[in-house]
C-alpha positions as CSV (number, residue, x, y, z in Angstrom):
1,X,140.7,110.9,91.4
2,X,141.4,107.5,89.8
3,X,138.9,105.1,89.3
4,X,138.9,101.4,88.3
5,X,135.7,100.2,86.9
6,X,134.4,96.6,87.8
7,X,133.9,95.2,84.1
8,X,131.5,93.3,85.0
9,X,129.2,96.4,86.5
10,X,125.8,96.9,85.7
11,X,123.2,95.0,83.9
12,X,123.6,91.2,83.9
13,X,122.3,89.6,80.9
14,X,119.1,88.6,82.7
15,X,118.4,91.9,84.0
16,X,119.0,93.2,80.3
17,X,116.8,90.7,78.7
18,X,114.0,92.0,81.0
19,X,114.7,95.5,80.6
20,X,114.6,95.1,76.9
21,X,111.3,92.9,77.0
22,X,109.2,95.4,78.7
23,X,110.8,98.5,77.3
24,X,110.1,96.9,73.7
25,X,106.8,96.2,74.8
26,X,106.3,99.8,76.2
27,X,107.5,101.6,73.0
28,X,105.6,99.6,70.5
29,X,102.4,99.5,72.1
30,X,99.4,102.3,73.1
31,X,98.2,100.1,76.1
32,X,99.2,99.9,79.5
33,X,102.1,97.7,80.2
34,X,102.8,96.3,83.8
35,X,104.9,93.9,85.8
36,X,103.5,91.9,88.0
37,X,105.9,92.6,91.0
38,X,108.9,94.7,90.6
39,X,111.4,93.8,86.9
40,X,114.1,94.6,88.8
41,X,115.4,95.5,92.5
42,X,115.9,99.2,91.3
43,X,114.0,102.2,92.3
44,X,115.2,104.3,89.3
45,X,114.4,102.2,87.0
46,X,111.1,102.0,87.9
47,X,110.3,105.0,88.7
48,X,111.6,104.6,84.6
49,X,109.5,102.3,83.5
50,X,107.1,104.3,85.3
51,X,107.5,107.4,82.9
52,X,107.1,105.0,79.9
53,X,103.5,103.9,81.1
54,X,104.5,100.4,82.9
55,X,103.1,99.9,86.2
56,X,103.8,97.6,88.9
57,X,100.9,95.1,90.4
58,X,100.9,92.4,91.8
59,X,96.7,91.6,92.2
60,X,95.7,89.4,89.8
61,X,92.7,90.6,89.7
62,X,93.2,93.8,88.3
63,X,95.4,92.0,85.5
64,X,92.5,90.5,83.6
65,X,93.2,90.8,79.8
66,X,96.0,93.3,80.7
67,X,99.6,92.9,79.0
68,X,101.4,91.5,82.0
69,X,105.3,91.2,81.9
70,X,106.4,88.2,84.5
71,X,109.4,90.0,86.1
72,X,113.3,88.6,86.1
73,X,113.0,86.7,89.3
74,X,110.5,84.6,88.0
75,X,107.0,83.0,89.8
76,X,105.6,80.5,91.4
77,X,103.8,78.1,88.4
78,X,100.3,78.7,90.8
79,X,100.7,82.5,90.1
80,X,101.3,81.9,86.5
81,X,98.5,79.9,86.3
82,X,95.9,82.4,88.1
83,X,97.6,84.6,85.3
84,X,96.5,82.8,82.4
85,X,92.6,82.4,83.9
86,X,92.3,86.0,84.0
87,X,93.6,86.1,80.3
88,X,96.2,88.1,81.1
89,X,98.8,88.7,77.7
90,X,102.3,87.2,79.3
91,X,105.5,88.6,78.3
92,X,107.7,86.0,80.2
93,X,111.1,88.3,81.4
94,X,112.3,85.3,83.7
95,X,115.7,85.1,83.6
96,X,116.7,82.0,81.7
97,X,119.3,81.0,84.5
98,X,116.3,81.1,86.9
99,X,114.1,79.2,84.3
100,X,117.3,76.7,84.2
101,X,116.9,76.5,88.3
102,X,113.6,75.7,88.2
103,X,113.4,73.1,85.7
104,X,115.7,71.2,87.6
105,X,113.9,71.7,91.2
106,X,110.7,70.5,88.8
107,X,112.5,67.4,87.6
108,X,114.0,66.3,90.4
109,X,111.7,66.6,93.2
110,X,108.9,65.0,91.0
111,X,111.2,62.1,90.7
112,X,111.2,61.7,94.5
113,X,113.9,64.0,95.5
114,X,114.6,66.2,98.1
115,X,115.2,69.9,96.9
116,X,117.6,71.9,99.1
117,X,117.7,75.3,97.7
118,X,120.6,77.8,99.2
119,X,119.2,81.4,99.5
120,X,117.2,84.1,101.0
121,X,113.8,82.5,102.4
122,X,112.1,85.6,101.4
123,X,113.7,86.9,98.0
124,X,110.8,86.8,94.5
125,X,113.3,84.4,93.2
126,X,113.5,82.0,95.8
127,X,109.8,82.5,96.2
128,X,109.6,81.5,92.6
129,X,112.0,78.3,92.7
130,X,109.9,76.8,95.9
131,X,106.5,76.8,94.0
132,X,108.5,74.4,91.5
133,X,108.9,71.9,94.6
134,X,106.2,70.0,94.2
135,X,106.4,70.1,98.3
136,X,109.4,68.8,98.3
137,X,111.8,71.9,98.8
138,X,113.9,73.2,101.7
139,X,115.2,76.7,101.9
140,X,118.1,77.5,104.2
141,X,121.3,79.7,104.6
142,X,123.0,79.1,107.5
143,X,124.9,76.0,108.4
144,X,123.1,75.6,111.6
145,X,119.7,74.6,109.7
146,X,121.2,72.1,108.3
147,X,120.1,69.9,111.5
148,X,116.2,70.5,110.8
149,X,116.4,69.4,107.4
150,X,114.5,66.1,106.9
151,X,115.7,62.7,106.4
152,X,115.8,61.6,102.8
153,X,117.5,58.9,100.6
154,X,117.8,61.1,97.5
155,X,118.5,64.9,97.9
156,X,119.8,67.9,95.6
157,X,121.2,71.1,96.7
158,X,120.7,74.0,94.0
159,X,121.3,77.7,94.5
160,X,119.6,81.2,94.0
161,X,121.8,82.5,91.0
162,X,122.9,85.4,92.9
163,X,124.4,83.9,96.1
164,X,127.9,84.1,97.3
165,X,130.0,81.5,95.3
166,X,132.3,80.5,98.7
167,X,129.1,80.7,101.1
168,X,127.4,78.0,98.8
169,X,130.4,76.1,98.7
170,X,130.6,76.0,102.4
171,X,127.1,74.7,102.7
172,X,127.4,72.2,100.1
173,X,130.3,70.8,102.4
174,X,128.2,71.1,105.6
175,X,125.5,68.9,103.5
176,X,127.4,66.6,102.3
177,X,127.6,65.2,106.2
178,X,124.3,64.9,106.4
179,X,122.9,63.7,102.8
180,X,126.5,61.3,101.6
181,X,125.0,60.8,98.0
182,X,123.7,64.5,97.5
183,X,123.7,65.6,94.0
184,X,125.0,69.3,93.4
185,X,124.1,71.5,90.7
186,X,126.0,75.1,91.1
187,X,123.2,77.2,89.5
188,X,124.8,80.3,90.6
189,X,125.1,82.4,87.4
190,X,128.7,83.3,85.9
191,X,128.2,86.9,86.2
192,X,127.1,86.9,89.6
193,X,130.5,84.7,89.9
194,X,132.3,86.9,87.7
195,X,131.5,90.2,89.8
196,X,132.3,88.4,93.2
197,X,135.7,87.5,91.9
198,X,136.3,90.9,90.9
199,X,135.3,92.5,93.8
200,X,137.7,90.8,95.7
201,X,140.5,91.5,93.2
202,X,140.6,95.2,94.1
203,X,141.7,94.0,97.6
204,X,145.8,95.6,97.5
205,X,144.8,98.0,94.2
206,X,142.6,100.6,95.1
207,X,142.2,102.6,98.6
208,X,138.3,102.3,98.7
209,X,135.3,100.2,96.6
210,X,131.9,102.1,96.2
211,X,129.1,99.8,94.8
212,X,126.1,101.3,93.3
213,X,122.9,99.7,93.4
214,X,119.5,99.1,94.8
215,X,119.5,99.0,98.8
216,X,116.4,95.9,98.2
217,X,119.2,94.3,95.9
218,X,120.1,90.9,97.3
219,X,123.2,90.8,94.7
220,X,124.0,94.1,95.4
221,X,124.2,93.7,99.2
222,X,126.4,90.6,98.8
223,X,128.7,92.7,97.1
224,X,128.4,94.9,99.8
225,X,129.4,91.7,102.3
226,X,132.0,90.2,99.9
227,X,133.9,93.6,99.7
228,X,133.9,93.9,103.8
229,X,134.9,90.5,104.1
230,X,138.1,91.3,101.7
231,X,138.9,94.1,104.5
232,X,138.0,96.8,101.7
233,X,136.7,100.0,102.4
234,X,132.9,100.0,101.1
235,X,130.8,102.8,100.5
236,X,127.3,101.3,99.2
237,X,124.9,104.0,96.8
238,X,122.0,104.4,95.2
239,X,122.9,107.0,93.4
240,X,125.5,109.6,92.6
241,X,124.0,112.3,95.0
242,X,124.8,109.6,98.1
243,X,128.4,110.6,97.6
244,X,130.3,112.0,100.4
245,X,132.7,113.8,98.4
246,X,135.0,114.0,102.1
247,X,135.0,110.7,102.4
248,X,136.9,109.7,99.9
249,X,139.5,113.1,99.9
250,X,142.3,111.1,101.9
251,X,142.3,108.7,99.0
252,X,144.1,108.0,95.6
253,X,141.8,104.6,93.7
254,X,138.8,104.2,93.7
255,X,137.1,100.8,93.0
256,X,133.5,101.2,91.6
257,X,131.0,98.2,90.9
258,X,127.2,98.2,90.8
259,X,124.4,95.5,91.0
260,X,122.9,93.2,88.2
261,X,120.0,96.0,88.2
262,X,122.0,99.0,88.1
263,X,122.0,101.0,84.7
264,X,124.9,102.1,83.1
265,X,123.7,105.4,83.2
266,X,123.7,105.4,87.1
267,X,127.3,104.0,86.7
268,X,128.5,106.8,84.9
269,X,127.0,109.6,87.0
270,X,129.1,108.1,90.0
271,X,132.2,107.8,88.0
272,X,132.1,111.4,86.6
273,X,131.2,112.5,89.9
274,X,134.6,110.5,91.5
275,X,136.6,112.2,89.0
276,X,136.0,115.2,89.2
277,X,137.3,114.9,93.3
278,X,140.8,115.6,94.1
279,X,143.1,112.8,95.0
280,X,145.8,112.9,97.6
281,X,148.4,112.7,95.1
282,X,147.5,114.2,91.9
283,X,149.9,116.4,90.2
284,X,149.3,119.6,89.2
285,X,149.4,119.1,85.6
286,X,147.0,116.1,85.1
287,X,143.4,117.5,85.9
288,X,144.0,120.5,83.5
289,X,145.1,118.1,81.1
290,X,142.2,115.3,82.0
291,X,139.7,118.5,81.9
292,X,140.6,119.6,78.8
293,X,140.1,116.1,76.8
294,X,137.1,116.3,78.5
295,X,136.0,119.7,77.1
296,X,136.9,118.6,73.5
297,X,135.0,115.6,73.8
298,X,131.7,117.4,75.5
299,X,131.4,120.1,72.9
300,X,132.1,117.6,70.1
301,X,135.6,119.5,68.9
302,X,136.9,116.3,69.2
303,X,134.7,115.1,66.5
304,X,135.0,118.3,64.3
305,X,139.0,116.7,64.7
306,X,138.3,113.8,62.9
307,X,136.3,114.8,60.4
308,X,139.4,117.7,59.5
309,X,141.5,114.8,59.5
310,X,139.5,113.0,57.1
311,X,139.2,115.8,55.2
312,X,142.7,116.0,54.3
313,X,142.9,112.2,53.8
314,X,140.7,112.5,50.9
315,X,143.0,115.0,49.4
316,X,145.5,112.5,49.8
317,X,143.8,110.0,48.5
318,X,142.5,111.8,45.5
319,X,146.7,112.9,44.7
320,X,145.7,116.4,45.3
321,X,148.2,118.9,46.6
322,X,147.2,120.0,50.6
323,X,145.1,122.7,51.0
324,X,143.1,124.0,54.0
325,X,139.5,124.8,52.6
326,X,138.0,121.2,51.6
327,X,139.3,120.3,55.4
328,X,138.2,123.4,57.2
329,X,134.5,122.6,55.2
330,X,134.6,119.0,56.5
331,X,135.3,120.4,60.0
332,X,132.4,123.3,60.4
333,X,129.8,121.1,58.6
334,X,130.5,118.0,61.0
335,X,130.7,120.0,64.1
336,X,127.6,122.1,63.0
337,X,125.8,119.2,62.6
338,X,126.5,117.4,65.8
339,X,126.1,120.3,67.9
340,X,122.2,121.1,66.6
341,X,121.1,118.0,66.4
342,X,121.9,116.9,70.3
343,X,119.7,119.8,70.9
344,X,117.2,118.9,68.4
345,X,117.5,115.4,69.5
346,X,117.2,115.3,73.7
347,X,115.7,112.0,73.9
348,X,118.5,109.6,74.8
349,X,121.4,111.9,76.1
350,X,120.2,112.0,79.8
351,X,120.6,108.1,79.3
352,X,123.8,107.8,77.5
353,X,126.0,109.8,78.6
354,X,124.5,112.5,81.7
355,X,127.6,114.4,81.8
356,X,127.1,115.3,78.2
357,X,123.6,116.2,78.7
358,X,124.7,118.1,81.6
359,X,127.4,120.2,79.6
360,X,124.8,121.1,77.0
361,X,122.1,122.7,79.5
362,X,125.1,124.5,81.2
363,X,126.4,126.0,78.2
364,X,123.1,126.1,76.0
365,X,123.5,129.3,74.7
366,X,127.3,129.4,73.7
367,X,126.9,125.9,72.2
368,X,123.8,127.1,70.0
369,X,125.8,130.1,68.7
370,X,129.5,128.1,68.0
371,X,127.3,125.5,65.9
372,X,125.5,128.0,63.4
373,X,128.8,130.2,63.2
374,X,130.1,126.5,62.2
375,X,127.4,126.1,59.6
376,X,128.1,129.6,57.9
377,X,131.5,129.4,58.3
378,X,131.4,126.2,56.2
379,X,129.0,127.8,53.7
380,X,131.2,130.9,53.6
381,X,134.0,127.8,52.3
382,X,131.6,126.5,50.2
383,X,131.0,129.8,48.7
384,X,134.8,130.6,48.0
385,X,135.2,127.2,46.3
386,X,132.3,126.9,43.9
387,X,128.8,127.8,43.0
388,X,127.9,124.3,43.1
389,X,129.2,123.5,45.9
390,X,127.6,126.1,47.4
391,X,123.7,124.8,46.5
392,X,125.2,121.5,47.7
393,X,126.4,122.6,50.9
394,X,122.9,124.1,51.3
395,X,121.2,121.2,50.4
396,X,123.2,119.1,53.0
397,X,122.6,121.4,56.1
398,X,119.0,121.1,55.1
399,X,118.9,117.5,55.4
400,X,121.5,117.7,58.4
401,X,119.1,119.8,60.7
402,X,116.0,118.0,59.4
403,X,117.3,114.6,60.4
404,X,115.9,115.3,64.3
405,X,112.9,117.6,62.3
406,X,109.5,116.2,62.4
407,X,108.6,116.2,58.7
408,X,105.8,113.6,58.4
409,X,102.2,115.0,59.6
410,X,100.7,112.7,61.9
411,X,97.8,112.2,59.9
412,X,100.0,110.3,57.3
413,X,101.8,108.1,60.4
414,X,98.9,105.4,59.0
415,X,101.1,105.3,55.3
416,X,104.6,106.0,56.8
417,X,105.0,105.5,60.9
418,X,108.5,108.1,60.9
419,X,107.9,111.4,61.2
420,X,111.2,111.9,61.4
421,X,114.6,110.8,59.2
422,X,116.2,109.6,62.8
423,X,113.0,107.3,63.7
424,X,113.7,105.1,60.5
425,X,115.1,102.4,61.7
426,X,118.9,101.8,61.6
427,X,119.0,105.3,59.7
428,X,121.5,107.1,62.5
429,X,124.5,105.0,61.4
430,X,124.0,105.2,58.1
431,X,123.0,108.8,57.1
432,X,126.0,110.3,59.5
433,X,128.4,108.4,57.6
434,X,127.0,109.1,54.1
435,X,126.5,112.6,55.0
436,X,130.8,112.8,56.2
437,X,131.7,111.0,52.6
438,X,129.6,113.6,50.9
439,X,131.2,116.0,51.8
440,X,135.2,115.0,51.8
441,X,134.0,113.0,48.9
442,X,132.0,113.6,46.7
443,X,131.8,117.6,46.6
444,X,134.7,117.8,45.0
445,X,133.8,115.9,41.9
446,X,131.3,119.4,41.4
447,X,134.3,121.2,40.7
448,X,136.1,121.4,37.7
449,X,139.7,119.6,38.3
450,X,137.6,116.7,39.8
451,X,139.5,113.6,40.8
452,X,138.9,110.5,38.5
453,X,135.7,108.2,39.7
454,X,137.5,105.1,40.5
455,X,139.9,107.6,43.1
456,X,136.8,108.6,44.5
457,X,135.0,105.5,44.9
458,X,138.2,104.4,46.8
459,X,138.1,107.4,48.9
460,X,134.3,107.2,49.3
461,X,134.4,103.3,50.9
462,X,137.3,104.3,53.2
463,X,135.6,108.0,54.6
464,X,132.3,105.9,54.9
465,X,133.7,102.6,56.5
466,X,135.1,104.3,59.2
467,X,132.6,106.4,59.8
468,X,130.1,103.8,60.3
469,X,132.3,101.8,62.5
470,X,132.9,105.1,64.9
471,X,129.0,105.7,64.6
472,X,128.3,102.0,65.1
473,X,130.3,101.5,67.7
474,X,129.0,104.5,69.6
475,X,125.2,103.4,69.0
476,X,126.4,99.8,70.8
477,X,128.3,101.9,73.7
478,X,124.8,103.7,73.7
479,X,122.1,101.4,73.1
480,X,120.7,101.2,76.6
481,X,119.9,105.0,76.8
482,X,118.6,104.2,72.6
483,X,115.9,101.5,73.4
484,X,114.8,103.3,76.8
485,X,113.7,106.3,74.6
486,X,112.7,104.0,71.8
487,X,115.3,104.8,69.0
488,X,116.2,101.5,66.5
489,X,119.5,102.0,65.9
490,X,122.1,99.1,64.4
491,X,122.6,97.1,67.3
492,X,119.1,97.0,69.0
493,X,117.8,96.0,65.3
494,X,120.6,93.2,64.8
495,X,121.6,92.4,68.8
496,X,125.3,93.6,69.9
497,X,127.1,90.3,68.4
498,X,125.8,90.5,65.3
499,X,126.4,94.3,65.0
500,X,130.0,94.1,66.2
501,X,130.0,91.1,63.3
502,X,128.8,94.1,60.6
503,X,131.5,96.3,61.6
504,X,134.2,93.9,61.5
505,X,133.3,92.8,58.1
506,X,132.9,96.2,56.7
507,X,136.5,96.8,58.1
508,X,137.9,93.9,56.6
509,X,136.4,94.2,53.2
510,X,137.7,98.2,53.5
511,X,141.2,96.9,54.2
512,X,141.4,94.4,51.3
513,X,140.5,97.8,49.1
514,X,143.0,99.5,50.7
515,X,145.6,96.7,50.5
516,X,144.8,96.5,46.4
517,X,144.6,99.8,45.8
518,X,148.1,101.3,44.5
519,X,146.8,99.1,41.0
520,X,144.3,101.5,40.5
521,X,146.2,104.6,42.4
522,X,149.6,106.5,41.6
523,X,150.9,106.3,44.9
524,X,151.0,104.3,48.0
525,X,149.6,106.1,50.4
526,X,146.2,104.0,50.7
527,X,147.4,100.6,52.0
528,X,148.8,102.8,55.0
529,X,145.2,103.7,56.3
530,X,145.1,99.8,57.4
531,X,146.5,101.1,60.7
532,X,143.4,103.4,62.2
533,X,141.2,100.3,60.7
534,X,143.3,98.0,63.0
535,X,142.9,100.5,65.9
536,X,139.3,100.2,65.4
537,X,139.2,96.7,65.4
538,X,141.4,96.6,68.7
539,X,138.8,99.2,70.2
540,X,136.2,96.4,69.6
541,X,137.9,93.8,70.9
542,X,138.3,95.9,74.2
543,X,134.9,96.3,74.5
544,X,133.6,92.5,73.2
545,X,136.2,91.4,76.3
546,X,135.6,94.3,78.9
547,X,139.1,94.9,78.7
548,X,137.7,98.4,79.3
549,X,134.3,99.9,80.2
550,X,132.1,102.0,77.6
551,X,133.6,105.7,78.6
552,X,136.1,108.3,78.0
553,X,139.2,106.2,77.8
554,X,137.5,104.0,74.8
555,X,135.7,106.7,73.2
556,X,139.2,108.0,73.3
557,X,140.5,105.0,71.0
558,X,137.8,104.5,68.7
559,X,138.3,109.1,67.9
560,X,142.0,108.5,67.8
561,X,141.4,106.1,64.8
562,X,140.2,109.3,62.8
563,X,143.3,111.7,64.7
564,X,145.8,108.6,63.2
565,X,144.3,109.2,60.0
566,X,145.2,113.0,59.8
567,X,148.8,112.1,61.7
568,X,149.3,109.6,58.6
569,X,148.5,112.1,56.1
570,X,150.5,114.9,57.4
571,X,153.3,112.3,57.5
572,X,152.4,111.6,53.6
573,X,152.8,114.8,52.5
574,X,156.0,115.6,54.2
575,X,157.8,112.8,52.7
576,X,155.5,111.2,49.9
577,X,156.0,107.6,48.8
């Protein structure tokens, strides 16, 4: 089955803040973490947190000198204040739009104003916003409460940041009748904007909407209502289990979107678990075809792909004639490698991508066997070409398999707090693309018609620049799983922008290299690798603008940047410049 992703699904940037507030909190320190109240309106990730050693309360009492993290919905100022007399260590998560909400209420009703707030009476963040009134606040939701709203020469109407854009509007209109010089301030957030727009946007494209989220959700339910109201078909879920695969058999689209709250690993259970059901009109050949890009991706031959077509690059690049065995090496060793560690390395899989992590317990055994026939198979190779590169090849599959290793004893954690090569931080990106320019690199210079230095510098920069970007941009696709289990990989050290930032400049730096090099190279085959940089670079951009959701399809584009790179060199050596 077909299905459209809402790009605005999932965590807002509130939500996210939160999440990464407490989980931050959580992995760094040995005491007990809680919330006082729920983060979030999501049973599974609390039940998260949970596992992590964060606990919800909401007596004060028992908070004394406890870290305390003020959840995303914000609190009354009293309750802050009973907070900070028990000593309690505040890590404020309020949502900065809320914050924004209730500075205003703050300022306005202490200047004499009447604050009309549009929302659920009894939602935390309305809660919140009221305390803020200095007894000045009015709560309401329906036009016909309007009428018992007092009298008052000055009066402002704000709203809880996940209410329904055209149901605030509606009230605003109803107040201006009563209150002529009433002062609005829209305070409902652009993403909760955003994902109401959107909903109704898949009213005439798909045949059904499922929304995913918390059933205590406020933002989610309004999904819920706006989708009805657009005569959609709505199917509202927890979770990916909730699906009534029959219900959805007589259909062709399927629209998904999920709550502020909802992780993106909950998204991606119930899109996998979509796809996989029949549509009404798919043709015989797509699933086979759709299942077996699937397949290559899951047991990482897609990978093992790119790193063959990189291999032959370097030959390329180096103005050696085409041969299979430097290729083939590049292909084992890669594959070996990713296939052991994601069993040496559980942690973050369930999070990232569950259908992967679903794959490998289903096929354990056949998985474990293909990846150390890969390893010999590439020191068999290794063997064949040289003696050196042989002991070189060992030495590298050491260091490949003990990058998930513990190697540190604890008792030195005091001196050095890694006990393994994957727990340095940043160290993922980095060692997997210095490991891949290693070997299509910089093993050949051990044998004895080595290419010339500068050649392989060139060649070097270009293996290892893409390869960081692909690894990069994975670790961004996959940094909510990553901080949940406490890795610090590129973009939770530097943020998203400024890792997207890295990986554009390393590109651009790459392709100036590549756009010079024919001075320093016999032949112009170089300047032509600008194109799977540029593919890249569009990949990127897809995801910076949500032209497309993290998943298969762009995962899909950034892999095919290292395909293009094998297509161009096959092309190369069929008709050589």
């Amino acid at each position: 089955m077909k299905v459209k992703l809402a790009k605005t699904a999932g965590f807002c940037m509130g939500v996210r803040r939160a999440i990464e507030q407490v989980l931050n909190a959580a992995n760094k320190s040995h005491e007990a973490i809680f919330t006082f109240g729920p983060i979030i309106h999501n049973k599974q990730v609390i039940e998260l947190l949970e596992s992590k050693g964060v606990t919800v309360c909401e007596d004060i009492r028992k908070l004394q000198n406890r870290t305390t993290v003020i959840r995303a919905h914000g609190i009354p100022p009293g309750q802050r204040k009973a907070l900070k007399q028990v000593k309690a260590r505040l890590i404020d998560a309020t949502c900065p739009h809320v914050a924004r909400v209730q500075s205003l209420i703050r300022y306005h009703t202490h200047k004499g104003s009447l604050a009309v707030i549009v929302g659920d009476r009894g939602h935390p963040e309305v809660i919140g916003l009221v305390g803020y009134g200095n007894d000045r606040v009015q709560v309401i939701n329906q036009k016909q409460e309007i009428a018992t709203l007092p009298e008052a020469e000055k009066v402002i109407v704000v709203a809880q940041t996940t209410q329904d854009e055209q149901h605030f509007q509606e009230l605003v209109q109803a107040l201006n009748l009563k209150y002529p010089g009433l002062s609005v301030f829209n305070t409902i957030c652009n993403a909760t904007r955003d994902r109401q727009n959107e909903i109704r946007a898949f009213a005439g494209q798909v045949d059904g909407v499922v929304v995913v989220g918390g059933y205590h959700s406020g933002n989610t339910q309004r999904l819920v209502q706006i989708a009805q109201a657009a005569g959609l078909t709505v199917f509202q879920i927890e979770t990916e289990e909730e699906l009534d695969t029959e219900a959805f058999s007589g259909m062709d689209v399927i629209g998904v979107t999920a709550g502020a709250s909802t992780p993106n690993w909950m998204i991606k259970k119930v899109v996998h678990r979509l796809e996989s059901i029949k549509s009404k009109r798919e043709t015989f050949v797509r699933r086979p075809f759709f299942q077996l890009i699937k397949f290559l991706f899951l047991s990482n031959m897609m990978v093992a792909l790119g790193a063959l077509s990189l291999g032959y690059a370097g030959l390329a690049l180096s103005g050696q004639p085409p041969e299979l065995l430097h290729p083939l090496l590049a292909l084992f060793y890669i594959f070996a490698m990713h296939v052991l560690n994601r069993f040496l390395d559980k942690g973050a899989s369930t999070y990232n991508d569950p259908e992967r992590a679903l794959f490998y317990r289903r096929f354990r055994a056949a998985l474990i066997l293909s990846g150390i026939f890969a390893a010999l198979a590439a020191l068999v190779i290794a063997y064949f070409l040289d003696l050196k590169t042989l002991l070189a090849m060992l030495g590298l599959s050491l260091l490949g398999i003990l990058y998930s290793v513990p190697i540190v004893p604890a008792g030195l954690k005091r001196f050095w707090p890694y006990s393994r090569i994957k727990d340095i931080p940043g160290s993922k990106t980095v060692s997997e693309a210095v490991a891949w320019s290693a070997v299509i690199t910089l093993l050949p210079q051990l044998e004895p018609q080595a290419p010339s230095w500068s050649v392989t510098g060139i060649t070097f920069l270009t293996v290892f620049s893409l390869v960081f970007i692909r690894s990069g941009l994975f670790e961004i696709f996959e940094a909510q799983g990553d901080r949940i289990v406490g890795i610090e990989t590129l973009p939770i050290m530097l943020g998203e922008k400024r890792a997207l930032k890295l990986l554009k400049a390393i590109a651009l730096f790459t392709v100036l290299v590549l756009i010079g090099s024919p001075f320093m190279m016999s032949h112009l085959f170089a300047p032509f690798l600008v194109l799977p940089f540029g593919l890249l670079y569009l990949s990127m951009s897809a995801y910076e603008k949500r032209w497309i959701y993290p998943g298969l399809t762009l995962e899909a584009m950034v892999e095919a940047a290292l395909l293009l790179v094998g297509l161009l060199t096959a092309l190369y050596y069929l008709c050589p410049w």
